[in-house]
C-alpha positions, 0 to 999 in steps of 0.5 A, a space after each residue: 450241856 447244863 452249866 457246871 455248879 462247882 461245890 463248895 463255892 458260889 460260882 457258876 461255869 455259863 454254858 454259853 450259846 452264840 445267840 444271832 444278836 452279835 453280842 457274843 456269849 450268853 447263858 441259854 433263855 429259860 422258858 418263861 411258863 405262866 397259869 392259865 385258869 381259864 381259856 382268857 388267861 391262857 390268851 392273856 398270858 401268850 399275848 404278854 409273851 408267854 412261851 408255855 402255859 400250864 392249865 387243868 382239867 376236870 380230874 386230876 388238877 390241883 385247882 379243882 375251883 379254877 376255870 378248869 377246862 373240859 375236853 373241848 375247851 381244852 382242844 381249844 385251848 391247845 390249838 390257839 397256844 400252839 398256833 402261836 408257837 406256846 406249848 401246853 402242860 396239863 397238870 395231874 398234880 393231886 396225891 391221888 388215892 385209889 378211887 381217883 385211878 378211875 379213869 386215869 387210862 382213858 384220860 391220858 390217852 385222850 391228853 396224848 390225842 389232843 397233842 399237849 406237850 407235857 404232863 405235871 405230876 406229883 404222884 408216882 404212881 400216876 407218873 409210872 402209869 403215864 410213861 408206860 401209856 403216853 411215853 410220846 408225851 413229856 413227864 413233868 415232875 410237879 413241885 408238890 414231889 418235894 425235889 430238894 436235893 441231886 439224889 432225889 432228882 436222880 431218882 426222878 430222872 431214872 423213872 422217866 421224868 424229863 424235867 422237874 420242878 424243883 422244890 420252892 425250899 431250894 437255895 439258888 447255890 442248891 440249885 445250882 448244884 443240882 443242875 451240875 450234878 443232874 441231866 434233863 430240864 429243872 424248872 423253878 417257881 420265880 412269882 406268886 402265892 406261897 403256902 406255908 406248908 413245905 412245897 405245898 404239901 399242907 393238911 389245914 385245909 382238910 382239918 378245918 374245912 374239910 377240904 383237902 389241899 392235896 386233892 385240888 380243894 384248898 380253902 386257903 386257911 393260911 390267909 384267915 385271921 387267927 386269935 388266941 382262946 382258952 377254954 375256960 373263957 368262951 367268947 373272950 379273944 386274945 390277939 396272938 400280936 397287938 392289933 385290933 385287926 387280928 393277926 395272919 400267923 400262916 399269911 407268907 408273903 408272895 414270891 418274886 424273883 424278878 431281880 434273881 433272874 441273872 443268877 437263875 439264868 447262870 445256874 443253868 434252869 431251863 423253865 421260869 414258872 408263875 404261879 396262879 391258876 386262880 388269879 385274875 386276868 390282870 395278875 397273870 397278864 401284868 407278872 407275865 409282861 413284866 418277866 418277858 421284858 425283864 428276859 428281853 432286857 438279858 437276853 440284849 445284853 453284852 456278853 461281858 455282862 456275865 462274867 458276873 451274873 450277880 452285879 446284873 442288875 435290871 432297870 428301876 422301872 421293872 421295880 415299880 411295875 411289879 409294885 403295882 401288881 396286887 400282892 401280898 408283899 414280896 419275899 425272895 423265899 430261901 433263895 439265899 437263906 431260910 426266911 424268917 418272921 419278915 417274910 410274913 404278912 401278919 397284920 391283913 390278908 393282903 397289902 393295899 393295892 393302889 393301881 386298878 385294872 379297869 378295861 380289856 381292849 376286844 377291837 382296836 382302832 382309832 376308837 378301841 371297843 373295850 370290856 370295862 372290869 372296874 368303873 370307867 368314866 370320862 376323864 379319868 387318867 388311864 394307862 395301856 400296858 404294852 407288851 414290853 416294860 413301858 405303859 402309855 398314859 391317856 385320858 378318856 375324853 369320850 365314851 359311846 356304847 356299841 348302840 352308839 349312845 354317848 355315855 359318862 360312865 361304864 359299869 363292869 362289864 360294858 362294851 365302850 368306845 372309847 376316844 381317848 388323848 392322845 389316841 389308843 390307836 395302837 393299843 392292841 386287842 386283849 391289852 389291858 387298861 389300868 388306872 392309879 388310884 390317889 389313896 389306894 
């Protein structure tokens, strides 16, 4: 049974489970579902303790730009995650018009054949259309349907969604009431980009570029930088603010749930998800890591811990790891109100980052082979993250080439050696390196 949500008050009724630690009762661990853009996120992710991950195909998707995966990729993709224990959702999230239903049948059957685990739609009639094809496949209701209220996820649930994404609008105390009120699996956005639009459902996009958001096209122009004309005065700019570098008036600020895990795990959701398809390795390995370790954590916790979910509160070291992934500054959204003028970004299009990723490990060993993503050279100070919270700090104090050359400096792309103290012996393939910058 979900966790009962009590009306009108701020306490939640734990559904507990006795888990094989000893430490008694415990809320049930949500799932923690990451994006996978293209076959090595997918492999990022489910290293850094991914339980799902959610990608697309040619058609259908959302994120027509990303990496999106072709029939083989995608039978690939589908057999490495789930030889790990990962299960794969495949998103049909755009708002689909007549011309896109070609081929709808054909690829639902071939999704089923592959053995996804699930479908993300927003679209009804794709959703209706896939519960009368493919009823053996688990229909997940994309954000994008706007879930904001127990009557509307009712409705969802009696067309044969299993679980729903609720709407990003949502307060935690909404949530809660939902869960108490409505039966299935509800998932919940905890990190990364927000649109301006409500659940974004935004037609910017198409209006300025042509390029419809709703179909998977988005060219993001809620991160340009805007200024004031009047159309007798052609070529003269005013700045909405004062600031010669423009101003970003649709610029929201990213999302970050981290320190809310406590409360969302007592409200009784059953799936955590990241956004960013369209994200770097680095982005969707180093938000993953994070969000398992913090899981880790609650889940180790004593069974008196919650009795009071909100008084949790995790370790600081989870605070400045997650500064140091590249954001545009963190909002909690309307987790507890609705957000105002400090949940934006005006003044640039992104914060300063002052943490580089530079390296992928690809062989381990006493000497790592690495694939460098940013300039490398000896000397410099570099840190490994770990699956886990904690990093590893080393210096590289030599680097050859898979020729054996002796090098001083490898450029993106190269495949190094490295000798490092102390030793990265334990660093494992498809770990990350990263190095601190001294200025940003």
């Amino acid at each position: 049974m979900p966790s009962v949500f009590r009306p009108n008050t701020s306490q939640y009724y734990l559904t507990m489970d006795k888990n094989e630690s000893g430490n008694g009762a415990h809320p049930v661990m949500p799932e923690l579902l990451a994006p996978a853009g293209t076959f090595e996120k997918l492999v990022t992710a489910i290293h850094y303790g991914a339980d799902a991950v959610y990608l697309g195909g040619p058609q259908f998707s959302l994120r027509a730009r990303a990496g999106n995966f072709s029939p083989e990729a995608m039978a690939e993709a589908v057999a490495y995650a789930q030889a790990r224990g990962v299960k794969v959702y495949v998103t049909l999230n755009i708002l689909a018009h007549n011309r896109d239903l070609a081929g709808l049948d054909g690829y639902l059957h071939s999704l089923r054949d592959l053995g996804v685990n699930g479908l993300i739609i927003a679209d009804p009639g794709l959703l209706t259309r896939a519960a009368r094809l493919v009823p053996e496949l688990a229909l997940h209701l994309s954000t994008q349907a706007n879930v904001t209220n127990y009557a509307a996820a009712s409705f969802w649930r009696k067309q044969g969604a299993s679980r729903l994404n609720l709407a990003r609008e949502l307060s935690l105390s909404e949530i809660g009431e939902i869960r108490g009120r409505v039966d299935g699996e509800l998932e919940v956005f905890v990190h990364g980009s927000l649109c301006i639009s409500y659940s974004g459902r935004c037609m910017l996009s198409s209006y300025m570029t042509g390029r419809d958001a709703n179909q998977g096209d988005c060219a993001h122009p809620c991160r340009y930088s805007y200024a004031l004309t009047e159309e007798k005065r052609p070529g003269q700019y005013f700045p909405v603010e004062e600031d010669e570098r423009g101003t970003y008036i649709f610029n929201s600020k990213d999302l970050c749930l981290l320190e809310r895990l406590p409360e969302l795990m007592a409200s009784g959701v059953n799936s955590l998800k990241i956004e960013g398809r369209m994200k770097s390795i680095f982005y969707v390995g180093g938000v993953v890591r994070i969000y398992r370790a913090a899981l880790d954590y609650l889940a180790a916790l004593p069974a008196a811990a919650w009795h009071d979910p909100a008084a949790i509160a995790l370790p600081a070291i989870f605070r400045t790891e997650i500064a140091k992934i590249g954001t545009r500054g963190a909002t909690e959204n309307f987790i507890d109100n609705r957000p105002g003028g400090g949940e934006m970004i005006y003044d640039a299009s992104r914060e300063p980052q002052n943490v580089l990723p530079v390296a992928v490990i690809r062989e381990g060993g006493e000497e790592p082979l690495v694939e460098a993503r940013n300039v490398l050279k000896t000397g410099d100070l570099i840190e490994y993250m770990a699956p886990g919270i904690e990093v590893m700090a080393v210096t590289v104090v030599a680097m050859r080439s898979e020729k054996g050359e002796e090098l001083t400096r490898a450029n993106p792309g190269n495949r190094v050696f490295l000798t490092t103290e102390p030793s990265l012996s334990t660093g494992a393939v498809n770990g990350m390196l990263r190095r601190q910058e001294a200025d940003g």
